[in-house]
C-alpha positions as semicolon CSV with decimal commas, in nm:
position;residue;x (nm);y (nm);z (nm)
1;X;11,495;11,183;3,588
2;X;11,856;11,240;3,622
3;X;12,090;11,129;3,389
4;X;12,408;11,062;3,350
5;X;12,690;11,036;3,095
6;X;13,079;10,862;3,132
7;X;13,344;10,899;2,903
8;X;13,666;10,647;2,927
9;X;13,776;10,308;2,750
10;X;13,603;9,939;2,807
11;X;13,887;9,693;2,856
12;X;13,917;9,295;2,845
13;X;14,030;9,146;3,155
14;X;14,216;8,798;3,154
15;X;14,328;8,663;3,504
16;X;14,470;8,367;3,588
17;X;14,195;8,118;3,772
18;X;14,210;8,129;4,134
19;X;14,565;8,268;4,273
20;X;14,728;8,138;4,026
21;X;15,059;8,332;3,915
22;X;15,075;8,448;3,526
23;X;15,355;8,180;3,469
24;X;15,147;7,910;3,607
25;X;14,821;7,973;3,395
26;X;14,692;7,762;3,082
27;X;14,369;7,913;3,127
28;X;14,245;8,286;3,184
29;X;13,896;8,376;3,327
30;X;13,741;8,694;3,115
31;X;13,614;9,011;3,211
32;X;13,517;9,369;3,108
33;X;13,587;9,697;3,269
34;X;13,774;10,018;3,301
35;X;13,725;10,282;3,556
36;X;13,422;10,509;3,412
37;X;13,227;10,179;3,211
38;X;13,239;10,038;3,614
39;X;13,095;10,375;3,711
40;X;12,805;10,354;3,473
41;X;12,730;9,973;3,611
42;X;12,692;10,102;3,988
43;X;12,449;10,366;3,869
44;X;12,233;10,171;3,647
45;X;12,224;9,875;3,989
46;X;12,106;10,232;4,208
47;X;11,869;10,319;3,929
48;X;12,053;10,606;3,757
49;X;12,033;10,604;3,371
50;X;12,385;10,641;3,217
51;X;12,489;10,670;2,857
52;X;12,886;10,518;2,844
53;X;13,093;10,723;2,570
54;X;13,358;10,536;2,395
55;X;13,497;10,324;2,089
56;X;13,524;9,974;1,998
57;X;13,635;9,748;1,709
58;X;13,369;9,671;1,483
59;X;13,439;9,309;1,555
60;X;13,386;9,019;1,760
61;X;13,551;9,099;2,083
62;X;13,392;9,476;2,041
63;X;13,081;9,325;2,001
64;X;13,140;9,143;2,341
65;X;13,210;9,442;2,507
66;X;12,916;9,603;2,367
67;X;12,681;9,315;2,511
68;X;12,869;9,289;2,861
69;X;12,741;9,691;2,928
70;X;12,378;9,594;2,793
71;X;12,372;9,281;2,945
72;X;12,336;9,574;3,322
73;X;12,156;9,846;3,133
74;X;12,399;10,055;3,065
75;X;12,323;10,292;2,776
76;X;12,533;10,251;2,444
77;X;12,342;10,505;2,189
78;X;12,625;10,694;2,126
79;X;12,945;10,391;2,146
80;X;13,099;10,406;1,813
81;X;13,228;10,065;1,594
82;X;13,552;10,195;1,468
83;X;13,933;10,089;1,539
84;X;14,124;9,782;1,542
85;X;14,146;9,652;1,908
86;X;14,000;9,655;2,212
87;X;14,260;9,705;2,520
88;X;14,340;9,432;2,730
89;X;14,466;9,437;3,035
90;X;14,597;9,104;3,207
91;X;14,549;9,096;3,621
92;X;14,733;8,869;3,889
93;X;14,538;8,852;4,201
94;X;14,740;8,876;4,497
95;X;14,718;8,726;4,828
96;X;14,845;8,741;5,200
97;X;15,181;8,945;5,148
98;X;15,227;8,896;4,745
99;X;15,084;9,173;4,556
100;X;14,802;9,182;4,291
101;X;14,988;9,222;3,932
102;X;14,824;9,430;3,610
103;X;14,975;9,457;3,277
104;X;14,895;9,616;3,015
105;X;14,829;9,551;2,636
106;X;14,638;9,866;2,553
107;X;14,842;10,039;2,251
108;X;14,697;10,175;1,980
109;X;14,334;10,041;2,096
110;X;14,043;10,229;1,939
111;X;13,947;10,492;2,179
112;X;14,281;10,602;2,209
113;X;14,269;10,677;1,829
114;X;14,017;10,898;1,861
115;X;14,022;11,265;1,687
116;X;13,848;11,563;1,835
117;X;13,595;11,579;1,542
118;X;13,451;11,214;1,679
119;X;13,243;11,355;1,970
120;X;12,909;11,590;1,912
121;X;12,912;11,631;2,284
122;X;12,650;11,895;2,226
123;X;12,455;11,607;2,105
124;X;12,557;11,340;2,362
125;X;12,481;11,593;2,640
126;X;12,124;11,698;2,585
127;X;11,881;11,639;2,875
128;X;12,209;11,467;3,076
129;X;12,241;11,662;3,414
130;X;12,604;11,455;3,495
131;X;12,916;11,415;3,343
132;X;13,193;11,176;3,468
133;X;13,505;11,044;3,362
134;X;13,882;10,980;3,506
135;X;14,231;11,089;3,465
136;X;14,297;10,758;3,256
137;X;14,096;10,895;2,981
138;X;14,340;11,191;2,862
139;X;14,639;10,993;2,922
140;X;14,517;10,754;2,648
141;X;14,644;10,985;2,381
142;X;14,745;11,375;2,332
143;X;14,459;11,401;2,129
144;X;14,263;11,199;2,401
145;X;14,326;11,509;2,667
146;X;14,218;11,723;2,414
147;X;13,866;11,546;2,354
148;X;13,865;11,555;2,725
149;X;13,892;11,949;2,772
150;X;13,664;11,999;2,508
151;X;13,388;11,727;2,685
152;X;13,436;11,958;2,993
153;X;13,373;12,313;2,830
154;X;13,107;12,178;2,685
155;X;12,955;12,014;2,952
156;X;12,992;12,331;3,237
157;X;12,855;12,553;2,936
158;X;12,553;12,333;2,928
159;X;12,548;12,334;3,289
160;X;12,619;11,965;3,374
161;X;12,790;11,880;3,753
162;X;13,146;11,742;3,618
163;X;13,324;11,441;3,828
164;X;13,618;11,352;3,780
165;X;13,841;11,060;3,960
166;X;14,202;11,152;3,933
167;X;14,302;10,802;3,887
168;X;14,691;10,861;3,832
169;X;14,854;10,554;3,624
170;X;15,211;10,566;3,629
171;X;15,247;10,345;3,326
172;X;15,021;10,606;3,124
173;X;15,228;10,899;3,165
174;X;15,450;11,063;3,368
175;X;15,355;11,314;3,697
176;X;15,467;11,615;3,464
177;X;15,228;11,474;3,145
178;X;14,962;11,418;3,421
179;X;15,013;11,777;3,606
180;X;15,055;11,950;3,225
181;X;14,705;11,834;3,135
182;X;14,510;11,751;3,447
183;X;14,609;12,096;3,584
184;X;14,414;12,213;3,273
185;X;14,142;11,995;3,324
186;X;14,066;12,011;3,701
187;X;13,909;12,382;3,669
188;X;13,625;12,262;3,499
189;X;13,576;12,005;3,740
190;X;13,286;12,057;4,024
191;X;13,387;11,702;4,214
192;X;13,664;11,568;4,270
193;X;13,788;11,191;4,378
194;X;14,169;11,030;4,437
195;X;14,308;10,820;4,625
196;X;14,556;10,836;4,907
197;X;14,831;10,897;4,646
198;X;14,670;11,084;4,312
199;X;14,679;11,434;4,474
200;X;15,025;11,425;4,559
201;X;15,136;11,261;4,219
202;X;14,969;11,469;3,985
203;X;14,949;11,821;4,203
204;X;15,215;11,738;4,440
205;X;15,001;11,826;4,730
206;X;15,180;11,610;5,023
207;X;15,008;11,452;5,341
208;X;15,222;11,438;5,587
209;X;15,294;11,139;5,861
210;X;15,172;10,898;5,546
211;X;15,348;10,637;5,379
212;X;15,131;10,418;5,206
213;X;15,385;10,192;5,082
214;X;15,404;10,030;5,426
215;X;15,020;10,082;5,522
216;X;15,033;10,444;5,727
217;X;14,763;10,676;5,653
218;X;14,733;10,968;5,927
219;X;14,379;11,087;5,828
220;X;14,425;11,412;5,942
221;X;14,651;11,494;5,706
222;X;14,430;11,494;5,442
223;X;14,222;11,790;5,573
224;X;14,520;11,997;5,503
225;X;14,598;11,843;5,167
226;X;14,207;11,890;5,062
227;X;14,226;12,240;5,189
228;X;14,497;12,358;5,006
229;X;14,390;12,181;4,626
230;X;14,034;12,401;4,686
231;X;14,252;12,712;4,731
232;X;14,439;12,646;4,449
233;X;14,224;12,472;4,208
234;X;13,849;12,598;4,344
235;X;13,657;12,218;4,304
236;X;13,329;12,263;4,500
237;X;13,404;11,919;4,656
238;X;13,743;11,660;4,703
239;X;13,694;11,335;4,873
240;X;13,987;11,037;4,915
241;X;13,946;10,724;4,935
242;X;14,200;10,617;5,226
243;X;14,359;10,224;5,188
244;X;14,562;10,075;5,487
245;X;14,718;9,804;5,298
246;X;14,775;9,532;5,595
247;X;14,824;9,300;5,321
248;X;14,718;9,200;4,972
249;X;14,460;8,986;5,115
250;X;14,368;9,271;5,418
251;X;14,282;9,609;5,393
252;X;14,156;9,874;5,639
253;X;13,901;10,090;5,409
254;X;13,802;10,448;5,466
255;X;13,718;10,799;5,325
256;X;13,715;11,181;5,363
257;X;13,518;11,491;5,194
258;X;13,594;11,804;5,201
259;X;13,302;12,065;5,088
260;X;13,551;12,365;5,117
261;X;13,368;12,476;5,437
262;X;13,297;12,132;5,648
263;X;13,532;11,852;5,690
264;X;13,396;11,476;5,682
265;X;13,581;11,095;5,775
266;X;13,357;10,828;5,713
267;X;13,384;10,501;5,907
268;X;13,685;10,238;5,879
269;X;13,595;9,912;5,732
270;X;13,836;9,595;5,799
271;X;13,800;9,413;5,482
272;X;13,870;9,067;5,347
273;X;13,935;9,130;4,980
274;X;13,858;8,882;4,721
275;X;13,910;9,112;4,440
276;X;13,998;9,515;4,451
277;X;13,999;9,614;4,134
278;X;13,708;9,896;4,074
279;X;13,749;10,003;4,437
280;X;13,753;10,341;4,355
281;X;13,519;10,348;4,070
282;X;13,256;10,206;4,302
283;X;13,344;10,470;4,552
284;X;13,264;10,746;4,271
285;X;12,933;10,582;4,159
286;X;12,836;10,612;4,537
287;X;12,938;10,942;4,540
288;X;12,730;11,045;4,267
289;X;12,427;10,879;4,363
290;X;12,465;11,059;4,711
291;X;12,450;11,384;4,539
292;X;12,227;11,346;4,263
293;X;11,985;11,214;4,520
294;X;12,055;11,510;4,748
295;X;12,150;11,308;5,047
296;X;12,321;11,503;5,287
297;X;12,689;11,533;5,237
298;X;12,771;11,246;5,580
299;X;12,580;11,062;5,457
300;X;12,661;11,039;5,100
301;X;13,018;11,003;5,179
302;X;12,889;10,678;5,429
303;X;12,727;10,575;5,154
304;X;12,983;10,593;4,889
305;X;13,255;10,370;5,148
306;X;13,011;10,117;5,233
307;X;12,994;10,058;4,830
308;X;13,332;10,032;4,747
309;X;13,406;9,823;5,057
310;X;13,114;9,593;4,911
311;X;13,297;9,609;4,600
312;X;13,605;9,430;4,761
313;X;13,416;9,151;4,810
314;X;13,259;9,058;4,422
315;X;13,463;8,886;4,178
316;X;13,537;9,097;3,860
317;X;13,554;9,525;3,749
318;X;13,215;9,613;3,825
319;X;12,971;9,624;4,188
320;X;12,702;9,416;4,159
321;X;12,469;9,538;4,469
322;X;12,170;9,738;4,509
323;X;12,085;10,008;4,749
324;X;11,951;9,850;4,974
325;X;12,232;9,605;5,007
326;X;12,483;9,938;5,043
327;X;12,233;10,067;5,302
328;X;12,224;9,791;5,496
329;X;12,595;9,790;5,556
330;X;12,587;10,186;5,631
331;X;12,309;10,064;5,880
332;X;12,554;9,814;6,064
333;X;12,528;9,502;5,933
334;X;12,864;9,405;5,853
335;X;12,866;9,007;5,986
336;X;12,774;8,852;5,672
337;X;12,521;8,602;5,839
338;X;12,378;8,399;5,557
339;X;12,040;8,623;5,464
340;X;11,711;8,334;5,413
């Protein structure tokens, strides 16, 4: 069977109950997650074995972490105990025309300590046919890229299909950091997945008629903008994940692949959002499940948006649905009738 491996850092959530504003909570609701951890739940729920790469503190809160990714299956063989904190990252949910908030407490957590010498990716990678992780993981550290670069040459020498979400974060590093490294990075990279925004942050690769800060997305453009990053930067595949933000509550939700032959838009989804976070990471699980599956490339990418627009709808980092449940949406059945 196919397997997979991600590479990236396990967070702590804490949001405020409900809407609730940060200076109106006494009480936060808890969570784990981070972008390639939220990957490795999706697969596991599609049947996909995944081994999740990272540290954590050898304490309590580590521990927790630790048990939240067994608690789905998710494989943690290889997850060392070492460091002094886990990350945390504090999230405001927004609503109607108030944006969603995040904040950071992440310094000095224990993956971003990490030294090159940590990883026997040799080891990690044996009978593993995938390897996925995210632009967040090299920004975590200067050593961090450098672990990074060093999972990828190991991984294409071994043969492995590389993924990698671009996943720009401003308050990470800066475009120039992000273009230094990534730029590095990306030619090892077989698949690539952004957003509406990453490509032009980190490569500065610009779709035109688009301004997502007040919701327009002109599809088309992004033909042209996936185009030109295969010329320069040769990935076998880029697909985007397109957001029309009518509001924090109200999203339009589409997608596009590009295979550097064929062009592909998936279908637009209205959605209702009761919490976005993991959007995208759901979108890459979907992705790779397409393609590890061999599904053909529409359908794969139909497969993929229907996933992360189900994601949009569950309470937390990670998609809790099953194939089916993804499939059935792809099929049509969108009203959300109560199923008995």
């Amino acid at each position: 069977m196919e397997k997979v491996v991600t590479f990236g850092e396990i967070m702590l959530r804490l949001s405020p109950i409900g809407f609730n504003r940060f200076v109106q909570a006494d009480t936060f609701d808890i969570n784990y997650g981070g972008s390639e951890a939220n990957v490795a739940v999706s697969l596991v729920n599609y049947g996909i074995p995944v081994e999740f790469i990272t540290k954590l503190p050898d304490n309590e809160i580590g521990q927790s972490a630790l048990n939240n990714l067994r608690q789905y299956g998710v494989g943690t063989k290889y997850i060392q105990k070492e460091g002094e904190r886990l990350g945390i990252y504090f999230f405001e949910k927004g609503s109607s025309q108030r944006p969603s908030k995040v904040i950071y407490d992440r310094k000095n957590s224990a993956i971003s300590k990490s030294k090159l010498v940590d990883f026997n990716w040799e080891e990690i990678f044996k009978n593993v046919t995938w390897f996925h992780f995210s632009g967040i993981t090299p920004a975590l550290s200067k050593e961090m890229a450098k672990i990074t670069i060093e999972a990828c040459k190991q991984a294409k020498k071994l043969g492995l299909t590389i993924s990698c979400d671009l996943n720009y974060r401003s308050k990470l590093w800066s475009q120039n950091d992000a273009y230094n490294v990534m730029s590095k990075i990306i030619k090892y990279v077989d698949v690539c997945i952004a957003n509406e925004e990453d490509i032009e942050k980190i490569f500065g690769i610009v779709a035109k008629n688009t301004n997502v800060s007040i919701g327009k997305i002109d599809y088309s453009s992004y033909e042209s903008v996936a185009k030109k990053f295969h010329e320069k930067y040769g990935c076998n595949i880029i697909a985007c994940t397109l957001r029309t933000s009518l509001s924090a509550s109200d999203n339009k939700w589409a997608s596009v692949l590009f295979d550097g032959d064929k062009f592909y838009h998936s279908k637009e989804y209205l959605i209702h959002i009761v919490d976005r976070v993991g959007g995208g990471d759901s979108f890459s699980a979907g992705l790779i499940y397409g393609f590890i599956n061999n599904i053909p490339l529409d359908k794969t990418l139909e497969f993929a948006t229907a996933a992360s627009c189900l994601k949009h709808s569950i309470e937390g980092d990670c998609n809790l649905v099953t194939v089916e449940e993804v499939n059935s949406l792809v099929d049509g059945n969108k009203s959300g009738r109560v199923l008995r």
